[in-house]
C-alpha positions as CSV (number, residue, x, y, z in Angstrom):
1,X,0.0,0.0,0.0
2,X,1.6,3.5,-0.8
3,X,2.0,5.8,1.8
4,X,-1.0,8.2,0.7
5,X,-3.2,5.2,0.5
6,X,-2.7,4.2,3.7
7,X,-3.2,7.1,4.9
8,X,-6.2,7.8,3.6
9,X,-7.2,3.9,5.1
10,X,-6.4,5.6,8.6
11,X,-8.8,8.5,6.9
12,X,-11.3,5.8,6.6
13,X,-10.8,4.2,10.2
14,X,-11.6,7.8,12.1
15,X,-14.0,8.2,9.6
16,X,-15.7,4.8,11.0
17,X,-15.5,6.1,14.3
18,X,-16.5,10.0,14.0
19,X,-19.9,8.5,12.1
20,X,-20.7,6.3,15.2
21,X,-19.6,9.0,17.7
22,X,-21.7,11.3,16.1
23,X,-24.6,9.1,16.4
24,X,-24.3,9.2,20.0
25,X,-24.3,12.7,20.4
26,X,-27.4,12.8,18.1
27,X,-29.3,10.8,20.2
28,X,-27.8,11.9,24.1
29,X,-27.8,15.7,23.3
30,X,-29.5,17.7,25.7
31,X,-31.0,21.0,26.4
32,X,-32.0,24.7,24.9
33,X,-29.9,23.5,21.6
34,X,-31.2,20.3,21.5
35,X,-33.1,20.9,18.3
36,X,-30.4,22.6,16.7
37,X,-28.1,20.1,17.5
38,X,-29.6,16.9,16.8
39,X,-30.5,18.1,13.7
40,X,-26.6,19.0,13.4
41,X,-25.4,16.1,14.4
42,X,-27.5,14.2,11.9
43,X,-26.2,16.3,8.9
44,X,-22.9,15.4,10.1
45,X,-23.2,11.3,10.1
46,X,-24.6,11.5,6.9
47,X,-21.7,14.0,5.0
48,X,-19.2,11.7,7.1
49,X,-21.2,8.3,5.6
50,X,-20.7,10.4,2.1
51,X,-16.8,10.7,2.5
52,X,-16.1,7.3,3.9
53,X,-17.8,5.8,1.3
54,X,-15.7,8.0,-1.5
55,X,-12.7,7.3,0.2
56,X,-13.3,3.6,0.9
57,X,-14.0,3.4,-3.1
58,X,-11.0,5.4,-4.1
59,X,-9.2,2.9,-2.3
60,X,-10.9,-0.2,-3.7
61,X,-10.9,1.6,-7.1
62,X,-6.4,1.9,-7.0
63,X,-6.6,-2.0,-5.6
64,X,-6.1,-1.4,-2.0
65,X,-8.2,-2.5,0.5
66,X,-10.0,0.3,2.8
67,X,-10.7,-0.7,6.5
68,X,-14.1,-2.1,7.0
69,X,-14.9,-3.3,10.3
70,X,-15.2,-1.7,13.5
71,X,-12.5,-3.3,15.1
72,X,-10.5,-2.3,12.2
73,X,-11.8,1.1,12.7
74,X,-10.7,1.1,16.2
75,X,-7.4,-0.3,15.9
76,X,-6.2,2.3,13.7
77,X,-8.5,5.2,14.4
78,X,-6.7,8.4,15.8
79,X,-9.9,9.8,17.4
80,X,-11.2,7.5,20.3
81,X,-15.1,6.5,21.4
82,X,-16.5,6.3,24.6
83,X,-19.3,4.7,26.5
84,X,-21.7,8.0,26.7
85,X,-22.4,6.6,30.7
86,X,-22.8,10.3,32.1
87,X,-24.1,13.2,31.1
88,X,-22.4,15.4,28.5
89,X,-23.3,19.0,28.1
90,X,-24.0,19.8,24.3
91,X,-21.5,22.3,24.4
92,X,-18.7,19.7,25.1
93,X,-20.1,17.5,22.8
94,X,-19.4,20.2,19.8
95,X,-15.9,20.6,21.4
96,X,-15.3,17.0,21.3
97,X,-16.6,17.3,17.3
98,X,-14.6,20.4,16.7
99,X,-11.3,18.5,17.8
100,X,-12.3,15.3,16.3
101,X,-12.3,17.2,13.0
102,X,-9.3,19.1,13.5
103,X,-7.5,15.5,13.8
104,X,-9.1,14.0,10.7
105,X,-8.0,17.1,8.4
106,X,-4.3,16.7,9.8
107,X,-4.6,13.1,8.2
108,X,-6.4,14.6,5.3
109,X,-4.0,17.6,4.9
110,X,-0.8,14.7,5.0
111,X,-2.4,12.6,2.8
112,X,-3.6,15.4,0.2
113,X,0.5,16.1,0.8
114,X,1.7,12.3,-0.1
115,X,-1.1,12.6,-3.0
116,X,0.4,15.2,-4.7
117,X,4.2,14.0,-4.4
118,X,3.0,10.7,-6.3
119,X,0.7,12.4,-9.1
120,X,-2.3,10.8,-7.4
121,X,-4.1,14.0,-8.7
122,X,-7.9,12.3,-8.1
123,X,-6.8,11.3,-4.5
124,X,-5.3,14.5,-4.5
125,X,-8.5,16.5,-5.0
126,X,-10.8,14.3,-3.7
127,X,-8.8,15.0,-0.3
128,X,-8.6,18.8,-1.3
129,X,-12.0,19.1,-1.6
130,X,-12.9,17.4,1.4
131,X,-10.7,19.5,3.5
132,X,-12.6,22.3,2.1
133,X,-15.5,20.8,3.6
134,X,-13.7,20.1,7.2
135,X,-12.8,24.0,7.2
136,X,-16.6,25.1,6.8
137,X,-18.1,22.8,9.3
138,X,-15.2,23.7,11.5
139,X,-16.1,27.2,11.1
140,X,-20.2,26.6,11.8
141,X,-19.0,24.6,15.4
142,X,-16.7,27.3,16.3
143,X,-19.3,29.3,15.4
144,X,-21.9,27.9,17.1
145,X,-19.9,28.1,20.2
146,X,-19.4,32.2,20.1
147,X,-15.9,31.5,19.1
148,X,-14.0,34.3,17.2
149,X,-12.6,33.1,13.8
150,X,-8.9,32.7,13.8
């Protein structure tokens, strides 16, 4: 496996993990956002079904084979689940989001980077335009938390 395909594999893995994470926040949030925020956290599991589809596909379409289990997900997942057995204020729950994403467009960002230096220009822009779409929802959390933009 090159190195930008595995790295987009380990794109696929937190991928794996953010969906199911996101579930849970979906159906714990709690409070005056609740509406807002379920709704939110929907949208997101369903973009983040979306890209791990793409990027398990790009994979299977340059013959490597993407991650597709959970304990697969687990094992090489750089974002980590948790057992949602106390309460979580929504606002902590769009932290934990905000910081999820932040780690998933590090991998993105290195693997757009190993992409480019082996003229994989559709892995490239499929990881160049997904980035694009990490910085916007990044932006709607932050904002959604009052935060100013960097």
């Amino acid at each position: 496996m090159s190195n930008a395909a595995a790295v987009v594999n380990q794109l696929v893995a937190n991928q794996g993990v953010l969906y199911i994470k996101l579930h849970q926040f979906h159906w714990y949030v709690q409070g005056p956002d609740f509406f807002t925020l379920h709704e939110k956290f929907e949208e997101l599991y369903d973009a983040t079904t979306e890209s791990l589809d793409l990027f398990a596909e790009r994979l299977i379409a340059i013959g490597e084979k993407p991650y597709s289990t959970l304990s697969e997900f687990l094992e090489h997942a750089s974002i980590q689940e948790k057992p949602y057995d106390e309460k979580m204020s929504a606002e902590t729950m769009v932290r934990e989001t905000i910081a999820d994403y932040e780690t998933i467009k590090e991998i993105a960002e290195q693997g757009a980077t190993l992409a480019g230096e082996t003229e994989d220009a559709v892995t490239e822009d499929l990881l160049i335009a997904y980035i694009e779409e990490l910085d916007l929802t990044l932006w709607m959390l932050r904002a959604f938390l009052g935060e100013a933009i960097e």
